[in-house]
N, C-alpha and C positions, 0 to 999 in steps of 0.2 A: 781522604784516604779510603781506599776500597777493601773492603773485605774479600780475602783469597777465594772465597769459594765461588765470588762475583766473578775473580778475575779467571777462574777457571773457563767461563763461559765467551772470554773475550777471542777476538781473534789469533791474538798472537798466543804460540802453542809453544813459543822457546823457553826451557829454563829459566826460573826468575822472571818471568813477564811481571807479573803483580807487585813486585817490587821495582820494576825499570819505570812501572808508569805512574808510581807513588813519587819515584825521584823525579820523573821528567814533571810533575803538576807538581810538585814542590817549591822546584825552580824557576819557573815557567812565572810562578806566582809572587816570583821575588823582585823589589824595587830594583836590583842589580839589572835584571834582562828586561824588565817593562820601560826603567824609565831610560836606563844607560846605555839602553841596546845593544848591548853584549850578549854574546851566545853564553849557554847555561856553564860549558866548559870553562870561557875566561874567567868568570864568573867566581868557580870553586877553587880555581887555581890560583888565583889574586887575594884569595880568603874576605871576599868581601864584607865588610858588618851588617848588610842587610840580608845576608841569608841566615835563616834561622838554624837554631841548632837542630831541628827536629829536619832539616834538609842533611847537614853531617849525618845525623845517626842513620838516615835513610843512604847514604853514600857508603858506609861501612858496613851496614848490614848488606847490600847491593854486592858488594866486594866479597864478603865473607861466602854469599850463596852462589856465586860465581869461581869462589876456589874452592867452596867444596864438591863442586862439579869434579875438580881435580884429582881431589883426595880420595884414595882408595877405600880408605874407613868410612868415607862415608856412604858408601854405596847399601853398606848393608842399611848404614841408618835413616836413609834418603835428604832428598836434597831440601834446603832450609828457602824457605820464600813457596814453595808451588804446593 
């Protein structure tokens, strides 16, 4: 996992970077996609038993900083991941 203020320096400047590329080496790292050769999507939608849960929690939180993009309230509070 990277530390945010690491990921500040990366290229990618989208909302939620630091947390897109926490999920994407999460799963990336899972027996589901290395040994079954399945993309990381079939993957979370099959609920497979070799992803961990600390890949869910990285998939919710992912979500969560991606709809408070949406939300009005949270503008004043800023956006959760960046």
């Amino acid at each position: 996992m990277k530390y945010y203020e690491e990921a500040k320096n990366s290229e990618d400047k989208r909302p939620c970077a630091g947390l897109r590329e926490d999920l994407k080496a999460c799963l990336l790292a899972t027996d589901c996609v290395r040994l079954h050769k399945k993309t990381p999507k079939e993957c979370l939608k099959s609920n497979d038993p070799s992803i961990p849960e600390e890949c869910h929690a990285l998939r919710v939180t992912f979500f969560e900083c991606k709809r408070s993009l949406l939300d009005n309230r949270q503008r004043f509070r800023g956006r959760k991941g960046y």
